[in-house]
C-alpha positions in Angstrom: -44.0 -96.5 -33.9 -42.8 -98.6 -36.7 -44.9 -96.1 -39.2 -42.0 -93.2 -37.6 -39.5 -96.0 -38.2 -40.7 -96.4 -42.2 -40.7 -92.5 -42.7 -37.5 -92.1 -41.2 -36.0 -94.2 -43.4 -37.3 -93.0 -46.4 -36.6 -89.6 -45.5 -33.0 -90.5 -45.3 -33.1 -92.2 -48.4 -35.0 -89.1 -50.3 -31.9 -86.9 -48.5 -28.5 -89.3 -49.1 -28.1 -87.8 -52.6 -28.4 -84.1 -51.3 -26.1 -85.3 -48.5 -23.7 -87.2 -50.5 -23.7 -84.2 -52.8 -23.2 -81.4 -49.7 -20.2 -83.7 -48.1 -17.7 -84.0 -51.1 -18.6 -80.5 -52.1 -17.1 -79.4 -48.3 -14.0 -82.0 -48.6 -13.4 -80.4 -52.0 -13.4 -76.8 -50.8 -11.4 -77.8 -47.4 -9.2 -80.7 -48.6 -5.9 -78.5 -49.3 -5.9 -77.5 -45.7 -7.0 -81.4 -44.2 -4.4 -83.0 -41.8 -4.4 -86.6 -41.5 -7.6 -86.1 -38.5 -9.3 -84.5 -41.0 -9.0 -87.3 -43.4 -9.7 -89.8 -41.0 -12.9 -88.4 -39.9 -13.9 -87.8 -43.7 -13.2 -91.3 -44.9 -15.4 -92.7 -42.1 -18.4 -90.1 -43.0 -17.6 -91.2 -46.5 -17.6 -94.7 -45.5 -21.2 -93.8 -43.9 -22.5 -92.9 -46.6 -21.2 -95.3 -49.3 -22.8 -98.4 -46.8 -26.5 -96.8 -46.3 -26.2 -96.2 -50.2 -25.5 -99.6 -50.6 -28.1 -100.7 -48.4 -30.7 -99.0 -50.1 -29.1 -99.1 -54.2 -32.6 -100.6 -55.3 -34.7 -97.2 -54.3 -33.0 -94.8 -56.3 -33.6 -93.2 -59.2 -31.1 -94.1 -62.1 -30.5 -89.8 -62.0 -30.1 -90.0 -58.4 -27.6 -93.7 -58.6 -25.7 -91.4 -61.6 -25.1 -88.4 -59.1 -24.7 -89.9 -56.4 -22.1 -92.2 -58.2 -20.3 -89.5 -59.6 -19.6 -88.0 -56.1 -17.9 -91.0 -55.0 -15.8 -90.8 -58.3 -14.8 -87.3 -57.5 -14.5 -88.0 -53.6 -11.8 -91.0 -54.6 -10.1 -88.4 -57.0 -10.0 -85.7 -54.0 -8.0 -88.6 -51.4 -5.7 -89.3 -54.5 -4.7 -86.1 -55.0 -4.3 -85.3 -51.4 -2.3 -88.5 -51.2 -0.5 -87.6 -54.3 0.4 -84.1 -52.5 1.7 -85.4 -49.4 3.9 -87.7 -51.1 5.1 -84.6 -52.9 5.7 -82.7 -50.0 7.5 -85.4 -48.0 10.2 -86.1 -51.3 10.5 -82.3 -51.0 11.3 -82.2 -47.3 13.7 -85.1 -47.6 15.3 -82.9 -50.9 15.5 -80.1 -48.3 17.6 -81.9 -45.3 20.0 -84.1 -47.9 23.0 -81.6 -47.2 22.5 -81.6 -43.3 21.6 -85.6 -44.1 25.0 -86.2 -46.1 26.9 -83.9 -43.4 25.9 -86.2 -40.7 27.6 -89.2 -42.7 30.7 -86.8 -43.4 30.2 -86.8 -47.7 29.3 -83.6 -47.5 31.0 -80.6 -44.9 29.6 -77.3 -45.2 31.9 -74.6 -45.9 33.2 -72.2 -42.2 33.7 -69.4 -43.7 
C-alpha cells in the first residue's frame, strides 16, 4: 500500500509541470470569454497547483522550477488583464448611461422632438 502511495506521488510530481503547462494554456485560449464562475473556479485550480508545487519545490528540475514558474508569471498576467478589461468595460457602461444618469437628476433633458 504505501509503495502505491510513493508512486502516486511521484507520478504527480513527474506530471504537475505538464499540468501546470496544459491549465494556463486553456485559461489563455478561453479567458476573453470567462465570467466571474469561470474565474473563480480557475483561481482555485490555480491555487491547486501553486500549493502541491510548493509542497514538492525541492524535486524539480531547475528546467522544470523555470517552466513551471513562468506559467504562473503568465497565469498572473492573464487575471490582470482580465481584471484590467472588466474595469474597462464597466467605465464604458457607466460612459454609456451618463445622459439617462444626468436626466434622472434633471442637468440634462433629452430633446421631444
Amino acid at each position: 500500500m504505501m509503495a502505491a502511495v510513493a508512486l502516486l506521488a511521484v507520478s504527480c510530481k513527474e506530471t504537475l509541470p505538464k499540468r501546470f503547462d496544459s491549465f494556463v494554456n486553456k485559461v489563455e485560449k478561453n479567458c476573453a470569454s470567462y465570467s466571474e464562475d469561470d474565474w473563480n473556479k480557475a483561481n482555485t485550480k490555480f491555487e491547486e497547483l501553486v500549493n502541491e508545487f510548493n509542497e514538492n519545490r525541492s524535486s524539480y528540475s531547475q528546467e522544470e522550477l523555470n517552466q513551471i514558474n513562468a506559467d504562473i508569471a503568465k497565469y498572473v498576467g492573464l487575471v490582470t488583464s482580465s481584471g484590467i478589461n472588466n474595469a474597462i468595460n464597466a467605465v464604458n457602461g457607466f460612459i454609456k448611461q451618463i445622459p439617462s444618469f444626468l436626466e434622472g437628476l434633471g442637468i440634462f433633458q433629452k430633446d421631444s422632438n
